[in-house]
C-alpha positions in Angstrom: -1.4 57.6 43.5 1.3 56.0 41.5 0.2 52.4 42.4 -3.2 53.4 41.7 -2.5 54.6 38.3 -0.4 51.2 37.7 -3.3 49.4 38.5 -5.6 51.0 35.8 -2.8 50.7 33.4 -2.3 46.7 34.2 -6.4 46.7 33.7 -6.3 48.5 30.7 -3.5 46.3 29.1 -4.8 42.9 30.0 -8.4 44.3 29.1 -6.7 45.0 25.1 -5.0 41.4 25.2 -6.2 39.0 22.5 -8.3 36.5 24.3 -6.6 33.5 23.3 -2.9 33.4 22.9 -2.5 30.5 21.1 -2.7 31.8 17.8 -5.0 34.8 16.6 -8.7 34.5 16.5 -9.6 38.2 15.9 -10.6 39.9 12.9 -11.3 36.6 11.1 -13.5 36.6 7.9 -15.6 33.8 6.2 -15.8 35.1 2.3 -17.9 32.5 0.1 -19.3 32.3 -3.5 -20.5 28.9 -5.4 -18.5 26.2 -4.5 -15.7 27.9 -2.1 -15.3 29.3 1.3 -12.1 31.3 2.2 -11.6 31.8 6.0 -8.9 34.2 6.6 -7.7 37.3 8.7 -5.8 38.5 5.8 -6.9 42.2 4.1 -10.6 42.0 2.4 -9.1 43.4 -1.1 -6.6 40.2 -1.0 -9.7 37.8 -0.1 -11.7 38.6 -3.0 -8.7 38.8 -5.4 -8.2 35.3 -3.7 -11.5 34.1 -4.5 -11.9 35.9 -8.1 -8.6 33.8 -8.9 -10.5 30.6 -7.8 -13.5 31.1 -10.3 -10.8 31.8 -13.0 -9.3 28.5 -12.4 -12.6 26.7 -12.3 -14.1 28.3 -15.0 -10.5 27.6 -17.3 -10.5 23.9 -16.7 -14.2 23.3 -17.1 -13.8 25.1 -20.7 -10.9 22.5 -21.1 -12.3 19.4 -19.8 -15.5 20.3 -21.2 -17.5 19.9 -18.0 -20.3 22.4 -16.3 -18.2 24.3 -13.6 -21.6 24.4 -11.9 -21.4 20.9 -11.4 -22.6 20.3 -7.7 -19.4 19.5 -5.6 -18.3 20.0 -1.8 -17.4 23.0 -1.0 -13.4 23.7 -1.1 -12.3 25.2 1.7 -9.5 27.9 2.3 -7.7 28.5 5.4 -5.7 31.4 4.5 -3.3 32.8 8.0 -1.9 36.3 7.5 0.8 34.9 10.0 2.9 32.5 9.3 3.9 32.0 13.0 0.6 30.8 12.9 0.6 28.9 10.2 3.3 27.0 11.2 1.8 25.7 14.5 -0.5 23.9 12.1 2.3 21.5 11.7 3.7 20.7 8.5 7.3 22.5 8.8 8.7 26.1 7.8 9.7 24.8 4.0 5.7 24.6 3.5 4.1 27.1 2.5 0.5 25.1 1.8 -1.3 21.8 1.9 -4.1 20.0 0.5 -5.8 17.9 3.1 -9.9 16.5 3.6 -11.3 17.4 6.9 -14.4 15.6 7.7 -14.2 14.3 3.8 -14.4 18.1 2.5 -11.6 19.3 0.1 -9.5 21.8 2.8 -6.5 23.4 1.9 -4.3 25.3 4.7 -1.7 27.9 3.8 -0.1 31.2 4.4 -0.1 34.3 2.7 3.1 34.7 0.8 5.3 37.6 0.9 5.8 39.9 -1.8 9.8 38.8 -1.6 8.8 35.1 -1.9 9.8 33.2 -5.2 6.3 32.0 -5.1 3.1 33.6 -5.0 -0.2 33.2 -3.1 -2.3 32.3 -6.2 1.0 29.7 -7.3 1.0 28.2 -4.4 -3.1 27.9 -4.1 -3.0 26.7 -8.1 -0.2 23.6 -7.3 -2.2 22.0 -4.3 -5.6 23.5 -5.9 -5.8 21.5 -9.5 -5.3 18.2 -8.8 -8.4 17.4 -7.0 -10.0 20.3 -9.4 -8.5 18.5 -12.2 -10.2 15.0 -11.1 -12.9 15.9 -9.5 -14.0 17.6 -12.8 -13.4 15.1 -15.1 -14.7 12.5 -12.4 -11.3 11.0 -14.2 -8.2 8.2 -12.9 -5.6 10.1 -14.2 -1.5 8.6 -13.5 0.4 10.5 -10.8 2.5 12.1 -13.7 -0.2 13.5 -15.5 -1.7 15.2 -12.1 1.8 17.0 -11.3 2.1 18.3 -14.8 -1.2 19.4 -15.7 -1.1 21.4 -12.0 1.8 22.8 -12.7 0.8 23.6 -16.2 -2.1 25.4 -14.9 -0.5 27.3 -12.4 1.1 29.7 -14.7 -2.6 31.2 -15.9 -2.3 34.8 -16.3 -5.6 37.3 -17.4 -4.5 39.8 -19.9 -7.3 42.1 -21.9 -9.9 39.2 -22.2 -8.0 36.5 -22.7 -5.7 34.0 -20.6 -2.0 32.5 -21.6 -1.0 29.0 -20.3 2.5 27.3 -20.8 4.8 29.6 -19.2 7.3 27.9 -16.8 6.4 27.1 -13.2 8.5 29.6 -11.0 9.3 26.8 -8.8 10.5 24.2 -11.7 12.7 26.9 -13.4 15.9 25.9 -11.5 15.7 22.5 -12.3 14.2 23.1 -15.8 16.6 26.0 -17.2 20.2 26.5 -17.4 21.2 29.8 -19.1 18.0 30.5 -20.4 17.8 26.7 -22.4 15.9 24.0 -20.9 18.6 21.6 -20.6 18.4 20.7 -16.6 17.7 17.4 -15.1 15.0 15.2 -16.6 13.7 12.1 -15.3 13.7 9.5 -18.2 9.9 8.8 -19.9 10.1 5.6 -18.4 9.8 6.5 -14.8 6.6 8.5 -15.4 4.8 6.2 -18.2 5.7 2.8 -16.7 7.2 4.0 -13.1 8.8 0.9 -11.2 9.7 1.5 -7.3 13.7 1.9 -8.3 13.0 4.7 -10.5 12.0 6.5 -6.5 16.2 5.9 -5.4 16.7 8.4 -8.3 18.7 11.7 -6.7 16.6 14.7 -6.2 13.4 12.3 -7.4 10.4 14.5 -6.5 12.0 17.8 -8.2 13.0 15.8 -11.0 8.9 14.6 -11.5 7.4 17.4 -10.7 9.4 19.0 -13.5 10.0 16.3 -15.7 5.8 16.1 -15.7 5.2 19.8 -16.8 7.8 19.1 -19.3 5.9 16.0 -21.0 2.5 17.4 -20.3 3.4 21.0 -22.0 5.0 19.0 -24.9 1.9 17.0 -25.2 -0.1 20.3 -25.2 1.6 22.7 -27.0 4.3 20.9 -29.3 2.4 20.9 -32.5 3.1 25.3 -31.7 6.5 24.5 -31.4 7.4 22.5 -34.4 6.6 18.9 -33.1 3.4 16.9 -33.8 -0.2 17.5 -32.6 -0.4 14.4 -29.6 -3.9 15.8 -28.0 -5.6 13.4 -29.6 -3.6 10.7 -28.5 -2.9 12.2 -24.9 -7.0 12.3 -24.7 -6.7 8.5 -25.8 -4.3 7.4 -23.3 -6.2 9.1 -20.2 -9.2 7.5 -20.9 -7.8 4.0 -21.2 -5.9 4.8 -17.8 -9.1 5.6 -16.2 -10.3 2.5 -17.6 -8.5 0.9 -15.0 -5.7 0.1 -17.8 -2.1 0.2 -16.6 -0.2 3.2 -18.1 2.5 1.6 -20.0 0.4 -0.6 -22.1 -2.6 2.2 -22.4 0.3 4.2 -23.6 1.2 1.3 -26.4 -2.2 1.6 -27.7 -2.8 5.4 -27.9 0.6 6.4 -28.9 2.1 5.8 -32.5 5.7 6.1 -31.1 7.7 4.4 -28.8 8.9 5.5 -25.4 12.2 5.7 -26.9 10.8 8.0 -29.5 9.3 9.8 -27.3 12.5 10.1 -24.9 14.3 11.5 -27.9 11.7 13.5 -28.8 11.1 15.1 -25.2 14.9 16.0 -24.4 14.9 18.2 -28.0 11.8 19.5 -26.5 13.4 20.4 -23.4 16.4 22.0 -25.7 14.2 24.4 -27.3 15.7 28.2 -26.2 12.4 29.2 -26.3 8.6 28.1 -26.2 5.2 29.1 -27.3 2.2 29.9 -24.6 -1.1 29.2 -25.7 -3.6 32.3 -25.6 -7.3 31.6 -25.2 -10.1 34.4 -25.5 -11.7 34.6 -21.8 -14.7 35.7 -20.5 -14.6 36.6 -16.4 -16.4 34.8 -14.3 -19.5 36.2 -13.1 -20.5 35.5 -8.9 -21.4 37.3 -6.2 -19.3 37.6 -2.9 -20.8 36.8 0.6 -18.7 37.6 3.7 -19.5 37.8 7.2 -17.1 38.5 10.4 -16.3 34.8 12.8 -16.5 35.5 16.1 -13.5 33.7 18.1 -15.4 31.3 19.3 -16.2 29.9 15.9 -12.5 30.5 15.0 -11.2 28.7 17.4 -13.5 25.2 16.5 -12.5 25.5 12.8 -8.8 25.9 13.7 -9.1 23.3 16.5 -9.8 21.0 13.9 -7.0 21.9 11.5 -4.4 21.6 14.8 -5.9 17.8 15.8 -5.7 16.7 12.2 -1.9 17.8 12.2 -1.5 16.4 15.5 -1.1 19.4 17.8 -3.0 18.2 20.7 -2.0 20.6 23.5 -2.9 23.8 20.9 -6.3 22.1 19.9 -6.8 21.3 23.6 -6.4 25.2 24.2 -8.7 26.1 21.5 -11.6 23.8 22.4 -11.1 25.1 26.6 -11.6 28.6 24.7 -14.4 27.7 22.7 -16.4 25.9 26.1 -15.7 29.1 27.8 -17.6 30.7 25.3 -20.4 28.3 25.5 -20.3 27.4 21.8 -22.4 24.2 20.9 -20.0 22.6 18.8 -17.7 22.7 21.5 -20.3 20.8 23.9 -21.1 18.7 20.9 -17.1 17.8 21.3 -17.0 16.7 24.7 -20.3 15.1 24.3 -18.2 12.4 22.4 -15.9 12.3 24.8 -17.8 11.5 27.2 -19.0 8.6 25.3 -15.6 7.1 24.2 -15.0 7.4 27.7 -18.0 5.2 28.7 -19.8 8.6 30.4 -22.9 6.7 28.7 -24.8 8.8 31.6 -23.6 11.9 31.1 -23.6 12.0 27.1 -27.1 11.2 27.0 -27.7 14.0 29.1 -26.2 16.0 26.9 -27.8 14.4 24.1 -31.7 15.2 25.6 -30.4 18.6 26.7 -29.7 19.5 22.7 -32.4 17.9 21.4 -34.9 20.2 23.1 -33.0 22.8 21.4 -31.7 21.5 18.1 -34.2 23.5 16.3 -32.7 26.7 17.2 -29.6 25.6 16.3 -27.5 27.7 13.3 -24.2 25.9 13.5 -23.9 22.7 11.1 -20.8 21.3 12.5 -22.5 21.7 16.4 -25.5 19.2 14.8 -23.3 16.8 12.5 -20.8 16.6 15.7 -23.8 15.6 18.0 -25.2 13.1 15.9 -21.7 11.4 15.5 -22.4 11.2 19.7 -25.6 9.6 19.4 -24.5 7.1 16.4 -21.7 6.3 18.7 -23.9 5.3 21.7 -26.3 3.6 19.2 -23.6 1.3 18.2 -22.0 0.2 21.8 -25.8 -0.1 23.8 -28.1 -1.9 21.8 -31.6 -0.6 23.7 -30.6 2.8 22.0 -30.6 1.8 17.9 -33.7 4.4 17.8 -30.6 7.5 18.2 -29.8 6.2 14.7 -33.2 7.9 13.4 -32.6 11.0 15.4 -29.0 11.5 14.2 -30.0 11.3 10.8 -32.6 13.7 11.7 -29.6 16.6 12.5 -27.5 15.3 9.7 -30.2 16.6 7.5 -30.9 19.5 9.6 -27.0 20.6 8.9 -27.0 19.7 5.2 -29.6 22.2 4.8 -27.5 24.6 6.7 -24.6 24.2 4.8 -23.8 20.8 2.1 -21.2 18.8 3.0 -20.0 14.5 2.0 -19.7 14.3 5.5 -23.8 13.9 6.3 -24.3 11.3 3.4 -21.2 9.4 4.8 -22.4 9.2 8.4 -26.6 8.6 7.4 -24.8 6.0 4.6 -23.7 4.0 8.1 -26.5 4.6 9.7 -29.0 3.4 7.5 -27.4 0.5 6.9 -27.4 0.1 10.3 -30.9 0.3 10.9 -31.5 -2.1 7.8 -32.2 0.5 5.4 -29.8 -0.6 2.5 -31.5 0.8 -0.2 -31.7 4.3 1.5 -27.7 3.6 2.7 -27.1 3.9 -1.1 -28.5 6.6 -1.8 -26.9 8.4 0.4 -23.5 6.6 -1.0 -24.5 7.6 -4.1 -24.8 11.2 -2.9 -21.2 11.0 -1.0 -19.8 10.0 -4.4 -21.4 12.7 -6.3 -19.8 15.7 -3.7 -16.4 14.1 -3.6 -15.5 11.8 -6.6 -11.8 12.0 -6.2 -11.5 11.4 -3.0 -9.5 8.0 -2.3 -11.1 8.0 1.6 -14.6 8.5 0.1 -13.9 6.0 -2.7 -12.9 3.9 0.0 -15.9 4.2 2.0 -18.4 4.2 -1.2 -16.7 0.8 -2.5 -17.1 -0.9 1.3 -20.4 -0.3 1.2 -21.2 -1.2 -2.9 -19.7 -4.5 -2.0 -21.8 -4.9 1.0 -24.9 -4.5 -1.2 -23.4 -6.9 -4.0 -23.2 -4.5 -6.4 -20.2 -5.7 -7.7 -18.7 -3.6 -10.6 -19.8 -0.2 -8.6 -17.3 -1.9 -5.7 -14.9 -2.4 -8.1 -14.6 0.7 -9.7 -14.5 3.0 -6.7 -12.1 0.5 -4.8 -9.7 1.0 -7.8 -10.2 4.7 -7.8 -9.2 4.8 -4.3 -6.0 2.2 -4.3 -4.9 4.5 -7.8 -5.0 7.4 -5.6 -4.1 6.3 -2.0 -1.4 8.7 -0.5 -2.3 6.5 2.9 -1.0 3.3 3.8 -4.1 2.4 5.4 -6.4 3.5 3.0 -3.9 1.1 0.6 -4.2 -1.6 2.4 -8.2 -1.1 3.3 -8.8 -1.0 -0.4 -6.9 -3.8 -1.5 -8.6 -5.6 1.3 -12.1 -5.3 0.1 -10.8 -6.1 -3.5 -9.6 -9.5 -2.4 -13.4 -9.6 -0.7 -15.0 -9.0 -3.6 -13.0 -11.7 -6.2 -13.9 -14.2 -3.5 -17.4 -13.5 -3.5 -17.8 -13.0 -6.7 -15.7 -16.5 -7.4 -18.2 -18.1 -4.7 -21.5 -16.8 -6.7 -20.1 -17.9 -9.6 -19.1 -21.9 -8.5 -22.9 -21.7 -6.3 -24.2 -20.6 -10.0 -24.7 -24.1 -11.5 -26.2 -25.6 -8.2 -28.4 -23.7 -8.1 -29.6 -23.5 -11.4 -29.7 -27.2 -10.9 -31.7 -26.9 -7.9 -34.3 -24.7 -10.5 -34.6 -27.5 -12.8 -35.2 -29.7 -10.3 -37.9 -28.0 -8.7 -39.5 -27.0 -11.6 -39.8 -30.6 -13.4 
């Protein structure tokens, strides 16, 4: 009797384990409104204070940028863990407690839910990694590195109080490095390092503390000094961003919207950053008004999303475990996987098995990421066996089959290729053109947009998005790529231009 009973007990245990012990896939959540999806197993309450937070961010800088919030973008994307043992096994260290990062060219951000004895909160934490690609994606904007880590961090601080909201507080996380006894006298980089940074100003001690701080510093002076007692520069600020996004470098757009010099302005700054005490700006506010979907995951569909989040950190064995899960469960994305597997392994055979085995179902099919991740299969086999180019048509066939599921840059991107593939080059840009439109600061999709604007000869298009992308490359290759393509296109365009007068010549020739 007793080693019956400790058999039922053994059964009743293993039948209560989680099902995957990786990292938790149960009691997941998708919450969505216009423009973001939140993915989380944290408490519903938190979720939609998560995602009210959001709109009140989007809707504050669209008032100041003076740009639509409804302005059709990608969808930003929230993985939120409760756990951070979790968290952590998506690879970026225990000192992080978020990242900003594209996943199939969508805006993603990964982070964990901060504890109530952390120096930073949730919503700080969301709002640092959060507003730069809000900030330029809005404004459709270059803006210099400085001017991104200040006007994040001088959004950060937005606080909702009785219908209206307060900017210019300090940063929780700048404060050590910004105040000393309550003054702000701490360690400043000089003016010189953000307007006209040179590569030595990086061997500076504590350099990335020093910016981040030094930033909020100059762009809260720029701001708000005229409430403190210094001059109104918002004017001249708004001068000296647009020439930057001109393509202009910063130190001479600087010379040309600014009446003072960077001296002045150094002098001027560090009695800024003396001041015992400084004015917030109040705005009157109006809440945001949206609706909140949500709707349980199943594991299955957990365990794809987070196998992608562990193979773009590099966890192979953890996303290996994921996607076994996920093929246990039978879950077409999944197959979709291994079907291009099988076909950078050469399985030609077996992936187009695969491929005519979906296709007699892909009707039926819910899952967006299950029919973009099959069509990447047959594009693949389309370009490496030339008797199969017709794939190409039914690829571009599920890729708009899942952007009527759910949007998403990465359709236009792969029918962009494929078009031009099949000839179509007035169709491949439209679909660039729709790419650029969902993700505008994106340096990969900037990237992408330019290779292909410069394939088509249109020449100032190629140039302006290849700028955008080497002005805000965080990737060697993407550097490199970009710069690559630039030299391209000022050879081409130098060969049009010495083939101009022959063949005019030619014209006048024929024509007399």
């Amino acid at each position: 009797m007793k080693y019956f009973l400790k058999a039922i007990l053994a059964a009743l245990l293993l039948a209560g384990a989680p099902a995957f012990a990786g990292v938790n896939l149960e009691g997941w959540q998708l919450y969505k409104t216009d423009g973001f999806e939140i993915y989380t197993d944290i408490h519903e309450d938190e979720a939609r204070e998560m995602l009210t937070d959001f709109m009140r961010i989007k809707q504050v800088v669209g008032d100041a940028l003076g740009v639509k919030s409804d302005r059709r973008l990608a969808p930003f994307t929230l993985y939120l863990f409760d756990s951070r043992k979790d968290f952590l096994q998506m690879g970026k260290g225990p000192l992080v407690a978020g990242y900003y990062t594209e996943l199939s060219l969508e805006p993603t951000m990964v982070m964990r839910q901060q504890s109530k004895r952390s120096s930073l909160s949730t919503i700080e934490v969301l709002s640092h990694e959060y507003l730069p690609y809000l900030v330029r994606a809005m404004s459709g904007q270059r803006f210099p590195r400085w001017f991104d880590e200040g006007i994040a961090h001088f959004y950060s601080t937005l606080k909702v109080k009785r219908g209206e909201i307060y900017l210019g507080d300090v940063p929780e996380d700048l404060q050590w490095t910004l105040q000393r006894g309550g003054t702000f006298n701490g360690r400043l980089l000089p003016v010189e390092a953000l307007l006209a940074p040179k590569p030595e100003h990086q061997n500076i001690a504590d350099y990335t503390s020093r910016l981040y701080a030094t930033s909020w510093l100059l762009t809260h002076y720029m701001y708000l000094g005229h409430l403190n007692g210094f001059s109104d520069k918002t004017a001249q600020l708004a001068r000296y961003l647009s020439l930057t996004s001109s393509g202009l470098g910063s130190e001479e757009a600087f010379n040309q919207a600014f009446s003072l010099s960077m001296d002045e302005l150094e002098k001027e700054l560090k009695q800024y950053a003396a001041l015992k005490s400084m004015s917030v700006m109040g705005l009157p506010f109006v809440e945001p008004k949206f609706k909140i979907k949500h709707q349980p995951i199943d594991e299955a569909g957990m365990a794809i999303h987070i196998y992608y989040l562990a193979q773009a950190r590099g966890q192979q064995e953890l996303a290996q475990e994921l996607l076994d899960f996920a093929l246990e469960k039978k879950h077409p994305t999944a197959l979709a996987i291994t079907t291009n597997r099988k076909v950078l392994a050469e399985d030609y055979a077996g992936a187009l098995a695969d491929i005519t085995a979906f296709k007699k179902h892909s009707s039926d099919v819910r899952e967006p990421f299950a029919l973009s991740t099959m069509a990447d299969a047959m594009l693949r086999i389309a370009n490496v066996q030339p008797g199969l180019t017709d794939l190409r048509d039914d690829a571009i066939t599920l890729l708009n089959q899942a952007e009527k599921l759910r949007p998403s840059p990465y359709h236009h991107f792969r029918s962009m290729q494929a078009h031009w593939d099949q000839n179509r080059h007035n169709q491949s840009i439209r679909s660039a053109i729709q790419l650029i439109k969902m993700m505008p600061s994106s340096a990969a999709v900037n990237l992408h947009v330019g290779n292909y604007m410069l394939k088509a000869k249109h020449y100032d298009y190629a140039e302006h998005f290849l700028q955008n992308a080497l002005n805000w490359s965080h990737s060697e290759w993407i550097t490199e790529e970009a710069q690559r393509y630039l030299d391209q296109l000022n050879l081409q365009k130098q060969q049009a231009a010495s083939n101009a007068p022959a063949a005019k010549a030619k014209h006048e020739n024929t024509s007399s």
